[in-house]
C-alpha positions in Angstrom: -24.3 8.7 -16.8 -25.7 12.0 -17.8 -27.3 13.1 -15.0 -24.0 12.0 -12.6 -22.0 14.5 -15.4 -24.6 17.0 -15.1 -24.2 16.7 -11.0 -20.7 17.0 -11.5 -21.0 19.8 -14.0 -22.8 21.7 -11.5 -20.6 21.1 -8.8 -17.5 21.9 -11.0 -18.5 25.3 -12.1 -20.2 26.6 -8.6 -16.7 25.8 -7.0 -17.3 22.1 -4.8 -15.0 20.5 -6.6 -12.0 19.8 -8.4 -12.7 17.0 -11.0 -12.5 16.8 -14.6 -15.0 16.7 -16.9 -13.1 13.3 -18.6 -12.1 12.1 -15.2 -14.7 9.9 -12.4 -13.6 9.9 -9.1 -16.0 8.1 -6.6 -15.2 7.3 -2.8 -17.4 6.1 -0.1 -17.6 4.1 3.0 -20.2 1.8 2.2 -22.6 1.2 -0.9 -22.4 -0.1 -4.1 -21.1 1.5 -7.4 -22.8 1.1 -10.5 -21.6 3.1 -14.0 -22.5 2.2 -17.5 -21.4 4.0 -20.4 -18.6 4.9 -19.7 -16.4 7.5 -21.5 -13.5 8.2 -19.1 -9.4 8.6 -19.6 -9.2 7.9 -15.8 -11.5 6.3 -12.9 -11.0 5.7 -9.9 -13.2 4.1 -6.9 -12.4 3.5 -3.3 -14.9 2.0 -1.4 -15.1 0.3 2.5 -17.8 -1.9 2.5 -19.8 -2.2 -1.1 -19.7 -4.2 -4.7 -18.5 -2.0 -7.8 -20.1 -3.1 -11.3 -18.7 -1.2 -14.6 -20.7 -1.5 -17.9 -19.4 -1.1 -21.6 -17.5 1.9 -22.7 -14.1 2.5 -22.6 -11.8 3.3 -19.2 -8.1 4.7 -19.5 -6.4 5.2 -16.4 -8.2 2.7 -13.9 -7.6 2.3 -10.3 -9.9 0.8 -7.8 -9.7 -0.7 -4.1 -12.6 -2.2 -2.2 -12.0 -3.3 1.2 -15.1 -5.3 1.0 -16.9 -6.2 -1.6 -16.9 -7.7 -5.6 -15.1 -5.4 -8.6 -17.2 -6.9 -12.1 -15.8 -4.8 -15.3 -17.9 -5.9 -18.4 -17.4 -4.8 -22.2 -15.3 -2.1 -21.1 -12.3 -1.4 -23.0 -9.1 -0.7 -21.4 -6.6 1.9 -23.3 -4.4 2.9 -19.9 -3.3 1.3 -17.0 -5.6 -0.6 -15.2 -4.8 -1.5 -10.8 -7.9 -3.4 -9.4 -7.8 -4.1 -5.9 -10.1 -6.4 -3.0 -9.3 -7.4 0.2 -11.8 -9.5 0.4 -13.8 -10.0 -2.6 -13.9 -11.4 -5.8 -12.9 -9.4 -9.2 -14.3 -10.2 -12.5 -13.2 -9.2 -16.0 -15.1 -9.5 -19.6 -12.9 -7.7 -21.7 -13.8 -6.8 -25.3 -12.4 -9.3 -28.2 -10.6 -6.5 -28.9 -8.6 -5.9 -25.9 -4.7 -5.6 -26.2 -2.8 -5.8 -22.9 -0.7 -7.4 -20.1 -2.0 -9.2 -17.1 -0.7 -9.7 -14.0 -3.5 -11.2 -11.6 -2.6 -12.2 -7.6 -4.6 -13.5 -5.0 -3.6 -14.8 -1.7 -6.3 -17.2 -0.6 -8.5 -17.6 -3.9 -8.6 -19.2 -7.1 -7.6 -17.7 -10.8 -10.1 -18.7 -13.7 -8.6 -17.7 -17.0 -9.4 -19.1 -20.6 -6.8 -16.7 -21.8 -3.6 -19.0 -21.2 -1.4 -17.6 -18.5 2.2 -18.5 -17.3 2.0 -19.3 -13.2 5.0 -17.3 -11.3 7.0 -19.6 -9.2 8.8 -17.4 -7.8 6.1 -14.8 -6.6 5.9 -11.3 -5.7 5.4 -9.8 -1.9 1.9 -9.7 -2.8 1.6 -13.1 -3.5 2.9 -15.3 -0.7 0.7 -18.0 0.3 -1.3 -17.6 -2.8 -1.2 -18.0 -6.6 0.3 -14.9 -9.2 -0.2 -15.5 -13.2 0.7 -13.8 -16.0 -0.1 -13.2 -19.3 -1.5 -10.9 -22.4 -3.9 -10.9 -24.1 -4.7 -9.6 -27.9 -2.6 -8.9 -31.3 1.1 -8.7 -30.2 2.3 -5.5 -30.0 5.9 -3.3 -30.8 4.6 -0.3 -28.8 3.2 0.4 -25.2 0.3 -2.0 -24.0 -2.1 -1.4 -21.4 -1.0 -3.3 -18.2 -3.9 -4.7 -15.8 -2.9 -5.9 -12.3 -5.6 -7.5 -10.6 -5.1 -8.7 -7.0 -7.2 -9.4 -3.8 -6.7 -10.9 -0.2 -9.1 -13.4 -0.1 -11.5 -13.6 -3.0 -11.2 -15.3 -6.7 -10.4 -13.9 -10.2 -12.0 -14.7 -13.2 -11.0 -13.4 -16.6 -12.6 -14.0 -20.1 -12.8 -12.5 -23.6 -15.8 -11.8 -25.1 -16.6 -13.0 -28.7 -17.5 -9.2 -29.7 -15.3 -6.2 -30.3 -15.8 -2.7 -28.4 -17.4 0.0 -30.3 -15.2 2.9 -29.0 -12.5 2.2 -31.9 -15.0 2.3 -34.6 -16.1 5.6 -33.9 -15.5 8.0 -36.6 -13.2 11.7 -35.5 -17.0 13.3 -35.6 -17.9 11.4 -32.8 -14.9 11.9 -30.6 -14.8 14.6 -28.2 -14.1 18.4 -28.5 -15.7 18.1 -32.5 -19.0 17.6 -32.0 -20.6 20.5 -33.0 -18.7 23.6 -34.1 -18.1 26.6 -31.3 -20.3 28.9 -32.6 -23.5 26.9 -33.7 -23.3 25.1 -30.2 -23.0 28.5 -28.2 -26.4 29.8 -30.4 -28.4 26.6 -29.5 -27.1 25.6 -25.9 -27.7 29.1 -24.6 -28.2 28.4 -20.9 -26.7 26.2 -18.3 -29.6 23.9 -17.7 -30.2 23.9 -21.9 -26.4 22.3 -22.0 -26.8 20.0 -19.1 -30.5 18.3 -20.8 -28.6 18.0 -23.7 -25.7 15.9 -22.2 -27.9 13.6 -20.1 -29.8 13.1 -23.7 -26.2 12.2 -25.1 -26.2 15.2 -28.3 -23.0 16.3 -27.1 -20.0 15.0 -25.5 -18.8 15.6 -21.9 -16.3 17.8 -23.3 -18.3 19.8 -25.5 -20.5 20.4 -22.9 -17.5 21.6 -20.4 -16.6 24.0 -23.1 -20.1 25.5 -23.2 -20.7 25.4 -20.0 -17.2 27.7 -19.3 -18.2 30.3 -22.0 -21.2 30.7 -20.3 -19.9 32.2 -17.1 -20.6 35.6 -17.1 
């Protein structure tokens, strides 16, 4: 994942584009997608023709649409709003034995595999005529706002399951969370150059943040 941030660093501060440094926005017509480690508050992936596979981490804000082609989420821990999409493909969920949310899964012609016990809709949705629609959470009851995930495809099956292990992004002490990784001034005297900051996110010693704060002080 570094050297995609450091790409997008690059591209960020020379004017191509428009992204954030906590945000991944990938869109193509054809090829497959492929992130691990993640550390994002949103993502989102739109893709024609082309599998998407997303690897441990935590996502926030998650929206994805294939046209064709599988969506597989692993160990990744959801703390928004997640909206996965295929028209024809399957989707597959591991979430962390951690996980806390809603489900709301569709699929039109396709089965639903769930060892989390869900409640079948028998009166369903516009999304799900001639199809199945379940629904369900998942995780410690909660009195606030939950994550909701919305999984649906055309023709293709879901699968969801939770994993025997928790995610490691909620035992992460405050020093490891963005923005206080290394004071201002002691990063500013070691990081002194673009490429020095970029070398030392793709080696992981400072967070995405940290290294868009840098990165912005050094512009002359």
């Amino acid at each position: 994942m570094g050297g995609e941030f450091g790409e997008k660093f690059l591209r960020r501060f020379f004017g191509h584009t428009a992204e954030t440094a906590t945000g991944i926005n990938i869109q193509t017509g054809k090829g497959n997608v492929n992130l691990e480690e993640i550390n994002a508050k949103s993502c989102i992936i739109r893709t024609a023709r082309g599998d998407a596979r997303l690897k441990q981490g935590y996502i926030g804000t998650f929206d994805t649409k294939i046209i064709a082609g599988d969506i597989e989420c692993e160990s990744c821990l959801p703390t928004g709003n997640w909206n996965l999409r295929a028209n024809r493909g399957d989707i597959k969920l591991s979430l962390p034995a951690n996980t806390t949310a809603r489900l709301d899964l569709t699929t039109r012609h396709g089965d639903i595999h769930s060892k989390t016990p869900l409640v079948r809709v028998t009166r369903q949705g516009p999304e799900s005529w001639h199809g199945n629609r379940m629904v369900g959470s998942i995780g410690a009851k909660s009195e606030g706002a939950v994550p909701e995930i919305h999984v649906s495809t055309l023709s293709g099956d879901i699968e969801i399951k939770t994993q025997s292990t928790t995610s490691s992004y909620n035992e992460r002490s405050e020093a490891e969370k963005p923005s206080s990784v290394l004071p201002v001034t002691k990063s500013a005297d070691v990081y002194d150059t673009p490429l020095a900051v970029l070398t030392a996110l793709s080696a992981g010693k400072i967070s995405v943040d940290e290294a868009e704060r840098l990165l912005r002080e050094l512009k002359p």
